[in-house]
DSSP file (Angstrom, degrees, kcal/mol; ACC not computed):
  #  RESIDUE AA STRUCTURE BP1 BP2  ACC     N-H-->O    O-->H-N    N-H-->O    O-->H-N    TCO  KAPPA ALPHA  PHI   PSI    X-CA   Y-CA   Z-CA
    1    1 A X              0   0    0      0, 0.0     2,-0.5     0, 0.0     0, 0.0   0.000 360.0 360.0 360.0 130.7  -37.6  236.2  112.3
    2    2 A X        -     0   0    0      1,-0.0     2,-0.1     5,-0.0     5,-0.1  -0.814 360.0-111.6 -77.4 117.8  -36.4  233.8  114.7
    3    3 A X    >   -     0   0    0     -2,-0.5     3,-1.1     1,-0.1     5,-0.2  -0.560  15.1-128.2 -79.0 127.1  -34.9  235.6  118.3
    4    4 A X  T >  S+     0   0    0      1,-0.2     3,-2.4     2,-0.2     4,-0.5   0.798 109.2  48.7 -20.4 -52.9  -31.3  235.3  119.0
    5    5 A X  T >> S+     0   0    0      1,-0.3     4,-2.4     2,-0.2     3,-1.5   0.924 105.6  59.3 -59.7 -42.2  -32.1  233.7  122.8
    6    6 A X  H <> S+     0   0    0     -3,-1.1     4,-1.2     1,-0.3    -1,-0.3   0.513 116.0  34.4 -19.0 -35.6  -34.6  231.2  121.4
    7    7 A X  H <4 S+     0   0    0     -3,-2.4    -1,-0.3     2,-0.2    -2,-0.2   0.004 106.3  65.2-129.7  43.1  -31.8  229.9  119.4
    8    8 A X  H <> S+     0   0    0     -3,-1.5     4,-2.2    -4,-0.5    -2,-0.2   0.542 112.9  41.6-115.1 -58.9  -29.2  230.5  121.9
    9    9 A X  H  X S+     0   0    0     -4,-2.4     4,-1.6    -5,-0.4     3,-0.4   0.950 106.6  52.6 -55.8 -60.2  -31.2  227.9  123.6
   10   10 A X  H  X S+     0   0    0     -4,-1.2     4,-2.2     1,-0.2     3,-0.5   0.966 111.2  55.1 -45.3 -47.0  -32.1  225.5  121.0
   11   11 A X  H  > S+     0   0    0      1,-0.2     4,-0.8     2,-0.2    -2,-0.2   0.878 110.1  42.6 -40.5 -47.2  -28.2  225.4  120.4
   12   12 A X  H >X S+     0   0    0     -4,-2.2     4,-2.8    -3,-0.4     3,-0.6   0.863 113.3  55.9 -79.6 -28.2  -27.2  224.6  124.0
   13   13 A X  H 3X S+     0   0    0     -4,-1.6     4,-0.9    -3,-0.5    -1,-0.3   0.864 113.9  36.3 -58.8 -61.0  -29.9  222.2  124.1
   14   14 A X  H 3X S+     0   0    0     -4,-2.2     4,-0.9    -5,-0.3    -1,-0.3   0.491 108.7  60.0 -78.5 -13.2  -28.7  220.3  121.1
   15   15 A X  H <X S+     0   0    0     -4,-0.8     4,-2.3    -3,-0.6    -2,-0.2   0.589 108.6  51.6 -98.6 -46.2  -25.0  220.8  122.0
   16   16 A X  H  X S+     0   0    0     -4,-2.8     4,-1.6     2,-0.2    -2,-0.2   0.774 107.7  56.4 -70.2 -21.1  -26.3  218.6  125.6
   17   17 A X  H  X S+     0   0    0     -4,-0.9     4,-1.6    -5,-0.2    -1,-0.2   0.984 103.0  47.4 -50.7 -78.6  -27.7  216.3  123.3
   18   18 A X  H  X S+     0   0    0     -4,-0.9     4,-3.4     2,-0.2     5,-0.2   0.770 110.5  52.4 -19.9 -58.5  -24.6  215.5  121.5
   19   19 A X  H >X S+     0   0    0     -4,-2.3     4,-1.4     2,-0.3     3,-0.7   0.956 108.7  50.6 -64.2 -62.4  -22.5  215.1  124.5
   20   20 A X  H 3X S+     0   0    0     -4,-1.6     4,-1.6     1,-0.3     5,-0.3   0.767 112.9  46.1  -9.1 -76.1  -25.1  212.7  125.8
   21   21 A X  H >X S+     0   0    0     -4,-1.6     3,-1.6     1,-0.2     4,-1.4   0.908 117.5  42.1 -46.5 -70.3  -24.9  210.8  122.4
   22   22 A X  H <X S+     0   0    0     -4,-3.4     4,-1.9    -3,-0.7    -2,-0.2   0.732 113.2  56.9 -93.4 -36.0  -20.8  210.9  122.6
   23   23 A X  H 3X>S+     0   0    0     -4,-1.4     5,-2.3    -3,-0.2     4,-1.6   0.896 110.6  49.8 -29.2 -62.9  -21.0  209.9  126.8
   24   24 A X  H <<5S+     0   0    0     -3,-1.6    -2,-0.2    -4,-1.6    -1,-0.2   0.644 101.7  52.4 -70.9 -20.8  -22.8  206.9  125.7
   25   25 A X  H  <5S+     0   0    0     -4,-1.4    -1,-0.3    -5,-0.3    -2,-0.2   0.926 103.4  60.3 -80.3 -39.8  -20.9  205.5  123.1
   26   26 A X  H  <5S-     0   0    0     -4,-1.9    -2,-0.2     1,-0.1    -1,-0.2   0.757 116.5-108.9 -78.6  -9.7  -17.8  205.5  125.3
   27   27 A X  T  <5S+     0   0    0     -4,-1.6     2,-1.7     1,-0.3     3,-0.3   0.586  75.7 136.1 121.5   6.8  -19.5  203.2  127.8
   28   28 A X     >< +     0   0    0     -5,-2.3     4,-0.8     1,-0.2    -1,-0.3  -0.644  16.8 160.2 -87.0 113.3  -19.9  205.9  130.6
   29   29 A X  H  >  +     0   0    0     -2,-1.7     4,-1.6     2,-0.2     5,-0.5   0.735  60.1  59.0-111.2 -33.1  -23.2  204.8  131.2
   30   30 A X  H  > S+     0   0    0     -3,-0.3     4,-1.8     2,-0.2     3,-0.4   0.989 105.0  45.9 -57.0 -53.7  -23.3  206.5  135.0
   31   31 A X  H  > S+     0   0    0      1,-0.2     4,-2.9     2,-0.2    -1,-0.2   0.947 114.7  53.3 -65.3 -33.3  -22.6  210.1  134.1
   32   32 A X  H  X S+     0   0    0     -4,-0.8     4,-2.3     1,-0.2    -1,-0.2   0.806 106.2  46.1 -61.0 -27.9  -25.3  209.6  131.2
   33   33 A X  H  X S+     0   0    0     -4,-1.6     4,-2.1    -3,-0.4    -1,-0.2   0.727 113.0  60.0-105.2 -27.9  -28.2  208.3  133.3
   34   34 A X  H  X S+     0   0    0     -4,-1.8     4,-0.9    -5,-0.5    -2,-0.2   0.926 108.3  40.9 -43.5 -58.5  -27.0  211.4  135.5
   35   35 A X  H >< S+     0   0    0     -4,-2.9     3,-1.5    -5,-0.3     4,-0.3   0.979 105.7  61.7 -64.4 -61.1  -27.6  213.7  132.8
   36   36 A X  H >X S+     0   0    0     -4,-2.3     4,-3.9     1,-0.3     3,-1.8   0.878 105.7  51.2 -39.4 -53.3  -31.0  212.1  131.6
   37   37 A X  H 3X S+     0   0    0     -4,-2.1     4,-0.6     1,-0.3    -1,-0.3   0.707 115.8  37.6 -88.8  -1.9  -32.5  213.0  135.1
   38   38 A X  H <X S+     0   0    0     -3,-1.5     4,-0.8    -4,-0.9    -1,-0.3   0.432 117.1  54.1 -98.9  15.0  -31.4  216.9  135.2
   39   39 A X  H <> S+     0   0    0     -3,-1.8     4,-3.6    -4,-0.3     5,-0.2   0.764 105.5  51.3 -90.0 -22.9  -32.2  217.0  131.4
   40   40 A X  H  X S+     0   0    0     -4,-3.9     4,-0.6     1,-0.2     5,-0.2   0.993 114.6  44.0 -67.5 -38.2  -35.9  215.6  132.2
   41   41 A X  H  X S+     0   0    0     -4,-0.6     4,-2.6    -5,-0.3    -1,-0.2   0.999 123.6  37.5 -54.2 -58.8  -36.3  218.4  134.9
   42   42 A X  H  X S+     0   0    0     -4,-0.8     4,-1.4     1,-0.2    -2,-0.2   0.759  99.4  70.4 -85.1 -15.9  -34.6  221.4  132.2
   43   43 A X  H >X S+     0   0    0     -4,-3.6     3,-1.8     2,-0.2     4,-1.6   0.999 109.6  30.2 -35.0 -85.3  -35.8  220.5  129.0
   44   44 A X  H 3< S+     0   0    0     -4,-0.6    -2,-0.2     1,-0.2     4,-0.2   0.650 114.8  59.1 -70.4   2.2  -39.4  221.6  129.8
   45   45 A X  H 3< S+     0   0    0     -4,-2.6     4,-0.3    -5,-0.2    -1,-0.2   0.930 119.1  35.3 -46.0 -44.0  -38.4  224.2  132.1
   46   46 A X  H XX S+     0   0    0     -3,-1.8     4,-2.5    -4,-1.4     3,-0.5   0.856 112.8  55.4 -74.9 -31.0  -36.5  225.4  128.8
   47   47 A X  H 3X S+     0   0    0     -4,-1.6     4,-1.8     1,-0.3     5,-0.5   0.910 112.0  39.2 -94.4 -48.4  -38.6  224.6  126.6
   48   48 A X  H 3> S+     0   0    0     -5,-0.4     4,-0.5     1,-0.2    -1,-0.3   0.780 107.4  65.1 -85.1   1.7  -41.7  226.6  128.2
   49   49 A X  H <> S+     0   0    0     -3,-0.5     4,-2.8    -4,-0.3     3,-0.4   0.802 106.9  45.2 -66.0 -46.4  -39.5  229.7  129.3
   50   50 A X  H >X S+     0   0    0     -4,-2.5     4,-2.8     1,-0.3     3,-1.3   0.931 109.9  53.8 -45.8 -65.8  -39.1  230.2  125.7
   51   51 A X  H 3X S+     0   0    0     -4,-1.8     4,-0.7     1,-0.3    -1,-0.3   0.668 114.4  42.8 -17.9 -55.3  -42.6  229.7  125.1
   52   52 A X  H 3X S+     0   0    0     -4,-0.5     4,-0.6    -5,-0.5    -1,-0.3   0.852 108.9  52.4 -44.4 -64.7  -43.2  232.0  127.3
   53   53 A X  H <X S+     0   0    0     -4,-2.8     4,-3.8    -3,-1.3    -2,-0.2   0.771 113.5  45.8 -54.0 -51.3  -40.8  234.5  126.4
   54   54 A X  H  X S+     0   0    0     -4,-2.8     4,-0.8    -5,-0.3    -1,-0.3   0.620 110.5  49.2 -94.6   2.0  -41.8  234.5  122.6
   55   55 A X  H  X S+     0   0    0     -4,-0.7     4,-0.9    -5,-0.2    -1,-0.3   0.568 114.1  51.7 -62.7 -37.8  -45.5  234.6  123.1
   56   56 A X  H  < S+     0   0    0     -4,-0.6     4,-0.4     1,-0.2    -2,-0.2   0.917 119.9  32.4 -69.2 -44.2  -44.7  237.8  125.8
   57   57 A X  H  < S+     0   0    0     -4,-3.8    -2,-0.2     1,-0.1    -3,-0.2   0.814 126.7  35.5-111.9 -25.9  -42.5  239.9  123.3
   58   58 A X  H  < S+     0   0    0     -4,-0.8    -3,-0.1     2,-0.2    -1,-0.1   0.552 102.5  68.2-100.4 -13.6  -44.2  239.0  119.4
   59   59 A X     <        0   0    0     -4,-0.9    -1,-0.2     1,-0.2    -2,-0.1   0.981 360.0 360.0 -69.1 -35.3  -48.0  238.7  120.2
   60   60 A X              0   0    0     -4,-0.4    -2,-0.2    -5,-0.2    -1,-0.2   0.653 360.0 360.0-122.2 360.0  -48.0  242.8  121.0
């Protein structure tokens, strides 16, 4: 079974994505390259809380 927060996350994750994609098409090319540098910081933040998180609570 996959946990709810795990895919609470991937959603928002993938939802930032999108906007990114839809930013870029209309030509706002500032707010996007804005975005790129807090996503490189919170991506593997996110990515290795989770990691974290689901290794803490299924290994025991």
């Amino acid at each position: 079974m996959l946990d709810p927060t795990i895919l609470t996350i991937g959603g928002i994750v993938l939802g930032i994505a999108l906007i990114e994609r839809i930013l870029e098409r209309w030509g706002v090319i500032d707010l996007v390259d804005q975005f790129a540098k807090v996503m490189r910081f919170i991506l593997p933040v996110t990515f290795y809380s989770a990691s974290i998180y689901f290794f803490a609570t299924f290994m025991f």
